[in-house]
N, C-alpha and C positions, 0 to 999 in steps of 0.2 A: 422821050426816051424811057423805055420800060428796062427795067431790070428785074431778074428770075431770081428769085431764092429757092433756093434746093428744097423736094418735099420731103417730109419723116424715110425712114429707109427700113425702121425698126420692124423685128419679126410680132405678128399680131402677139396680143397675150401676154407681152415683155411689159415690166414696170416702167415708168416713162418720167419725165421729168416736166411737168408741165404750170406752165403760169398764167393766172387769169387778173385781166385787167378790167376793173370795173369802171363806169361812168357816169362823171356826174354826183359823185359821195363826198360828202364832207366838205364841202365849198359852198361857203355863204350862210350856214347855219341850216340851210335843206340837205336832205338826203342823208341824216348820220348813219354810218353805220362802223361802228367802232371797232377796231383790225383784233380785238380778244373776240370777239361774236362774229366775224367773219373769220378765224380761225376756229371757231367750235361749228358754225356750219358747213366746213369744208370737212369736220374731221366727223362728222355727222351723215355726211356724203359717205364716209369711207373710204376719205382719201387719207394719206398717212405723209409725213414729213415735211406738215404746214408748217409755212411762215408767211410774214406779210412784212412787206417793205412801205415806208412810209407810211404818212396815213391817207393819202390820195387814192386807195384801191387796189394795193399791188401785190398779189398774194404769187405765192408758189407750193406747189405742193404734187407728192406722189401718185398716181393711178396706173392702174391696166391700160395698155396703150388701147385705145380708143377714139372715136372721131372726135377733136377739139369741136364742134358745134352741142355736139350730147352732151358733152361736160358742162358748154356753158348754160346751156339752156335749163341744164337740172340746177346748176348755181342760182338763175335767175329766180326761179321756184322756189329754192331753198329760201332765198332773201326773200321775196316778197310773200313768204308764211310766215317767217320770222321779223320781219319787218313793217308791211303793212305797205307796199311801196313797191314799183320794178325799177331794176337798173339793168341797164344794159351792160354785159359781161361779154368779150372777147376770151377765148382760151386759147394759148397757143404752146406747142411744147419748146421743148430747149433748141431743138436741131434748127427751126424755124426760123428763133430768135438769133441764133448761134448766124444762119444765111444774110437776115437782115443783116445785120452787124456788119457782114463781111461784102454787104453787096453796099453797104451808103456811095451813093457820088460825092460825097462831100468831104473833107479831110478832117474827119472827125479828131484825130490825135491833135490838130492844130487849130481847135474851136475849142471855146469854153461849152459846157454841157447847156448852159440857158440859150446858145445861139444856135442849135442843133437841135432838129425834134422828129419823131417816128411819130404820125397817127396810121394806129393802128385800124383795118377796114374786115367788115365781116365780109365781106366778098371784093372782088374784083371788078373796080369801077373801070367801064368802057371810055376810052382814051377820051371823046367826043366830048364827055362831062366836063373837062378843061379846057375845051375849044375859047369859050366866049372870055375868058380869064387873059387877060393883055401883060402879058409878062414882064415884058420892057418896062412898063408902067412900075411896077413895084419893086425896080433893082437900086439898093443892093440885095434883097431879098429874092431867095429863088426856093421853088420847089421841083422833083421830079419822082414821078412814079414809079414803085418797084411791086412786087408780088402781094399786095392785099395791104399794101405802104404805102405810105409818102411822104417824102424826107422835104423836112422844111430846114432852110436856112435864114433866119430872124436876127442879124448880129444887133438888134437892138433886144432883144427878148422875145417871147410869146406876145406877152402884154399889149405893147406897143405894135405889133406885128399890122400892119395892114392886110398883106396877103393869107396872113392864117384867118381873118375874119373872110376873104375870099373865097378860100378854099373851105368854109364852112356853110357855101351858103347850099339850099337846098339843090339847085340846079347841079353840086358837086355831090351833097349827100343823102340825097332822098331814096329810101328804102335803105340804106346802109347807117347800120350801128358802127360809131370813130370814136376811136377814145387816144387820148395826144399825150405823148411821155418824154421829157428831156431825155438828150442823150446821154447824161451823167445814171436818170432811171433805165434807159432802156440796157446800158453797159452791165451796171448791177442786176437787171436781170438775166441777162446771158452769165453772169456768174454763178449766180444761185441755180440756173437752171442744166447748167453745164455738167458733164458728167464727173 
């Protein structure tokens, strides 16, 4: 089952509301990259109205509406001048975030946010990639595809999750940058991103 999230609607040139998700930072003692220096390299960019959520990767911040791929891709640049290192960065605006939210199959207001989860996809993975993945096998856990998504349900957690190590394996992810946000994260970012 795929589901559509609505695209941006905004007239080009308009100020936009936009948030990038980084991955792979600050877990395990690799990748630091501390949320004061990914707010001065965002604000370096010449973007205006940074913040950052957490310390997992989660910034927000103002630009000229523009293609979310150029955004991230000058992010990634930025970081690894400044850093010494690439991370993969996801940019997505508010309106995006705002569709995911409103498109989950899952009844998010009746989950705790660690049993609910958004990985975020730089593109649009072809249905087939989830062929060889035996669903039955991993229930109560389920997932289902939406617009450059895929909403995992884990009522025991991420951690524990067997199908999220599934759904990580290359035959799901290869040539696509994922980066994975509880729903309690992905909620607060439709907030901050929201107009």
């Amino acid at each position: 089952m795929t589901t559509k999230a609505k695209k941006s609607t905004a007239g080009t040139g308009e100020a936009r509301k936009y948030a990038a998700l980084l991955r792979g930072i600050n877990v395990g003692g690799a990748k630091k990259v501390p949320m004061a220096d990914l707010r001065s390299v965002l604000q370096e960019l010449g973007h205006t109205g940074v913040q950052t959520y957490l310390q997992s990767g989660n910034a927000v911040f103002e630009a000229p509406e523009q293609e979310p791929t150029a955004l991230a891709r000058a992010l990634e640049a930025a970081i690894e001048a400044r850093f010494g290192f690439r991370v993969a960065c996801l940019v997505v605006d508010g309106d995006y975030l705002r569709a995911v939210a409103d498109a989950c199959p899952f009844p998010a207001a009746e989950l705790e946010g660690k049993q609910l989860h958004a990985t975020f996809l730089s593109q649009q993975p072809a249905e087939d990639r989830f062929a060889h993945i035996d669903r039955a096998a991993f229930l109560p856990e389920e997932f289902r595809l939406g617009d450059r998504v895929v909403y995992l349900y884990a009522p025991e957690g991420l951690g524990r999750s067997k199908l999220a190590e599934a759904l990580a394996r290359p035959a799901v992810t290869k040539g696509i940058d994922a980066t994975t946000r509880n729903w309690n994260t992905v909620a607060k970012l439709v907030e901050l991103t929201g107009s």
